[in-house]
C-alpha positions, 0 to 999 in steps of 0.5 A, a space after each residue: 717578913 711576909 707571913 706567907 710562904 713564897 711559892 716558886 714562880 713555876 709552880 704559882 702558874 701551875 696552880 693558878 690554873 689547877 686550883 680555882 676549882 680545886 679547893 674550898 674551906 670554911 674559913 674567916 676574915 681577911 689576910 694580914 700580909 705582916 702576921 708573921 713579923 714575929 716569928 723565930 728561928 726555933 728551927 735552928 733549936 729543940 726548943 719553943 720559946 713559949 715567952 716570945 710572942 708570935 703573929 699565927 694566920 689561922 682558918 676557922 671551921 665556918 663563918 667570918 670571925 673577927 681578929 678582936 672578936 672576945 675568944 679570940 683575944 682569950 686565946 692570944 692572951 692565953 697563948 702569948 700570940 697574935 691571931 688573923 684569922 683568914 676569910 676563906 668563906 670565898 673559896 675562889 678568891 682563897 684559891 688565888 690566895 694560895 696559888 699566889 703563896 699566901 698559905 696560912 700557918 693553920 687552915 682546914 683542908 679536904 680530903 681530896 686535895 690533901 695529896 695534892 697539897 702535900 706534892 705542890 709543898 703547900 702543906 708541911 709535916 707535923 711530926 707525931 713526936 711533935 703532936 705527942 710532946 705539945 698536944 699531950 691530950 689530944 695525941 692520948 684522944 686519938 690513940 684512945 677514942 679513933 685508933 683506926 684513923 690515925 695514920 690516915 694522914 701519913 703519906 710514906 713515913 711522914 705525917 702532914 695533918 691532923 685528922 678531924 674525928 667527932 667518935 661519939 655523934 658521926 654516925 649520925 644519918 641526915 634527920 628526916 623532916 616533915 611538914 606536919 601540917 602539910 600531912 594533916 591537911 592532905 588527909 594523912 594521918 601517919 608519917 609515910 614509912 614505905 615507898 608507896 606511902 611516900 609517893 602517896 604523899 608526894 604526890 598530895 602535897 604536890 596537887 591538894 594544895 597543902 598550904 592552903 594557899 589556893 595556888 599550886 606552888 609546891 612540890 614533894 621533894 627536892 635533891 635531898 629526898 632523892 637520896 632516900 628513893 636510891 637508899 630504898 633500893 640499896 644503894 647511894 650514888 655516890 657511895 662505895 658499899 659493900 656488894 657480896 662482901 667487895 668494895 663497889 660504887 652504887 651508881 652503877 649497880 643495877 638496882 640504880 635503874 629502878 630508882 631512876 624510874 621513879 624518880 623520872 615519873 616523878 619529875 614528869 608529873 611534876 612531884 620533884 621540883 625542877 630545881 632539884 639540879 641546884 639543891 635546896 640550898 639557894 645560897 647564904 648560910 649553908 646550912 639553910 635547906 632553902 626550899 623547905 623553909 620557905 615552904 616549897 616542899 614538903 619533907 627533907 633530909 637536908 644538912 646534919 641534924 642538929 641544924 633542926 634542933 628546936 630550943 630545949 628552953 627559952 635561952 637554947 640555941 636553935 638550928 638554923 634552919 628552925 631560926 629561919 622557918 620562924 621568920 619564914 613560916 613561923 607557925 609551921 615550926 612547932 608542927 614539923 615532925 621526924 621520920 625515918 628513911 624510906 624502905 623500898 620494895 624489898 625492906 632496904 632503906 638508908 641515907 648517907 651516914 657519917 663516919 666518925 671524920 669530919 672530912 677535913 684534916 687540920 694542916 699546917 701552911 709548908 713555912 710553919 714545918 720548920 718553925 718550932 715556935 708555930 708548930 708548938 703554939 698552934 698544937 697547943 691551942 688544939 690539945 686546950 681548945 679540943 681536949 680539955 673541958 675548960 678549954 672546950 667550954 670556952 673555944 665553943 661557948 665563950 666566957 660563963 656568965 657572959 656568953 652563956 648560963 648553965 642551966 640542967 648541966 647544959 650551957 644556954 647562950 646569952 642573946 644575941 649569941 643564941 645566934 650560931 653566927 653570933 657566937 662565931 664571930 667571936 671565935 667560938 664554935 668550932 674556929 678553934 676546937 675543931 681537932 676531936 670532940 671527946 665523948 667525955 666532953 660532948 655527953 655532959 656539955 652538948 645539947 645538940 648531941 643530947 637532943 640527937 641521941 635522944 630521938 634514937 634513930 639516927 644512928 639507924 638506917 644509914 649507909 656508910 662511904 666506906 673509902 675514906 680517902 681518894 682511891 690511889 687514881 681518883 686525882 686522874 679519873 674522879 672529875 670525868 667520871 663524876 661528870 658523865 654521872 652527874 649528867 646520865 642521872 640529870 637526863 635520865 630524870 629529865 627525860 632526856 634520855 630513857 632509862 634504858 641508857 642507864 647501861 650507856 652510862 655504866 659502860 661509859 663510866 667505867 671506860 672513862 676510868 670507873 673501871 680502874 677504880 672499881 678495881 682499886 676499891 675491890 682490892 681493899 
């Protein structure tokens, strides 16, 4: 039997062409066509035969893991099972995958296709009774830890996902990090605090040779920072905030104009690099801000904090982005500093901060709905893997004394696995326990957190999304809207339009369907 659910013929040509732009995942190695071998026929019964092993198709959370990576095999020996884990770290070739009917029994999805999803039956339902009987702890975590957020993935009566809550370190806003050094060799003595103490700065780092290199190769900022100029003003782009106690979309507020204004005289003086328009990152690992750790600009507040967390000792895992600048700029490490989001003229200031969801459900392919034996099995790897310490330590860390010492109460990888990739591959991080990270667990056990909590600001100065799921008519609007967005705030900073088109560009918005949105967040 092929481990992949049969799409019909019809709805294959639908989403071949509806989906290779639709959907991206975080996801690992390649697909088993014969995984599902083994599977019974507990549809039929109550009961899963818990003794009869099983072939499970699963997507990780990030990085490629390899099928007999050590944790892998732990857990199939563990949960009498056999893993492939399924690479979908190329979302356009997993796009064709799935459009083809090759879904995978377990696989992260995000929050803007899940109802998509749901109509094409490329995902199935998972019962609350079902989750309540094999997935106790983790059924009790969320009832307890992120109440709110459970019926999120009910559609009507039925429950299709798992929702992804991290309650104790989501509201975390991006960390702000400077070049030390750059600041001391511009002549500035204190991180900037106030908008015109960062345009100061940009503007130094941008013109007074900040590397000392004798060349004029850097910049101020990039896309990342951006961001901090529209929080200095009140809103963020791309957020739906709260205005006079209404739901509205910051792009279009009015405040938005003078952000715009600096940023255009920023880029006209060559302050913000050109390359703004492809981000920081220039591929590879993601989480790597490109521009900053190869000493193009000077402050970013790119990727989640704990991707910037020096070693707390000799065998701690660094952030990537620390990893990196040691092979880049090895002596600029040590001299980074941290910062706060900018205030602007009238004291306002914030960057994006997190809720408590990861922005992904966990969901089950449509053939694992009516296969007692799978949905029993994966539920009971999750309720282990997220909502036990033993399980915990072992799904992200790996085997004690093998992959990772105790030292302090905290867990301090073996080389090579101080390498987040490293450890990965084997199945650690977050490739099997990524259903909920349980405060219990995180405050004794999770240096990242630790470090993050202890810099006492992030959960500071940020401003949250407050529409968590897409708006009822986001699916007929959302992509033509984000387009004239996008491309308004490109030519506005560009100079190809003036800021004066910022009224265009609302009045466009909404007529393209902005308005009906608008409506639909002010209703709630």
């Amino acid at each position: 039997m092929n481990n992949f659910v049969t799409l019909k013929k019809s709805r294959v040509l639908i989403l071949c062409a509806a989906m290779l732009a639709s959907f991206t995942a975080c996801g690992n190695n390649e697909v088993n066509k014969g995984a599902n071998a083994g599977a019974s026929n507990s549809s039929e019964s109550s009961t899963p035969n818990f003794d009869k092993k099983i072939k499970i198709s699963w997507v990780g959370w990030s990085s490629p893991v390899n099928d007999k990576g050590e944790i892998v095999k732990e857990i199939e020996e563990k949960f009498n099972v056999d893993i492939n884990m399924v690479d979908a770290s190329d979302g356009a070739a997993f796009d064709v995958k799935i459009a083809a009917g090759e879904v995978p029994d377990v696989f992260p999805l995000d929050f803007s296709k899940y109802q998509k999803f749901i109509d094409d039956e490329i995902v199935g339902e998972i019962p609350y009774e079902t989750i309540e009987k094999y997935a106790p702890n983790l059924y009790q975590a969320y009832q307890t830890e992120v109440p709110t957020y459970i019926d999120l993935t009910k559609i009507g009566d039925k429950n299709y996902g798992l929702v992804v809550p991290n309650p104790e370190s989501g509201n975390f806003r991006p960390l702000v990090v400077w070049r030390g050094d750059w600041l001391k060799n511009v002549g500035i003595t204190k991180v900037p605090e106030s908008l015109s103490e960062f345009e100061d700065a940009m503007y130094k780092f941008t013109n007074n040779d900040p590397d000392k290199n004798g060349k004029k190769d850097t910049y101020g900022l990039s896309e990342s920072m951006m961001q901090t100029v529209y929080g200095a003003y009140g809103y963020l782009p791309t957020s739906w905030t709260r205005r006079d106690g209404k739901l509205v979309y910051g792009a279009v507020q009015p405040e938005m104009k003078e952000a715009l204004k600096v940023l255009a005289k920023w880029y006209k003086d060559g302050v913000l690099t050109p390359e703004f328009i492809n981000g920081e990152n220039k591929g590879g690992d993601w989480s790597i801000a490109t521009d900053f750790v190869n000493g193009i600009i000077g402050v970013t507040s790119y990727a989640d904090y704990l991707y910037w967390k020096p070693a707390q000792s000799a065998g701690d895992r660094e952030g990537s982005n620390i990893t990196e600048m040691r092979k880049t700029i090895p002596d600029a490490v040590d001299k980074l500093v941290y910062g706060k989001p900018i205030a602007g003229p009238d004291g306002k200031k914030g960057l994006n901060m997190r809720n408590s969801l990861q922005g992904r459900f966990i969901v089950f392919g449509k053939q694992v709905e009516k296969d007692l034996d799978k949905q029993a099995r994966i539920l009971s790897i999750l309720d282990y893997s997220s909502s036990t310490y033993e399980g915990y330590m072992l799904t992200r860390y790996g085997k004690e004394g093998v992959h990772y010492n105790m030292k302090d109460g905290y867990p301090e990888a073996i080389a090579p696995y101080s390498d987040w990739n490293e450890i990965v591959k084997i199945g650690g991080g977050a490739t099997f326990n990524n259903a909920i990270w349980l405060p219990s667990i995180i405050q004794k056990v999770n240096r990242e957190y630790a470090w993050g909590k202890s810099l006492g600001t992030l959960q500071s100065d940020g401003i949250m999304n407050e529409v968590i799921l897409p708006l009822p008519s986001a699916s007929k609007y959302q992509a033509e809207i984000d387009k004239i967005r996008s491309e308004a705030y490109v030519d506005m900073i560009t100079g190809k339009k003036t800021i004066d088109y910022f009224d265009t560009f609302v009045a466009n918005w909404r007529a393209a369907g902005g308005s009906v949105l608008e409506e639909e967040a002010a209703a709630k």
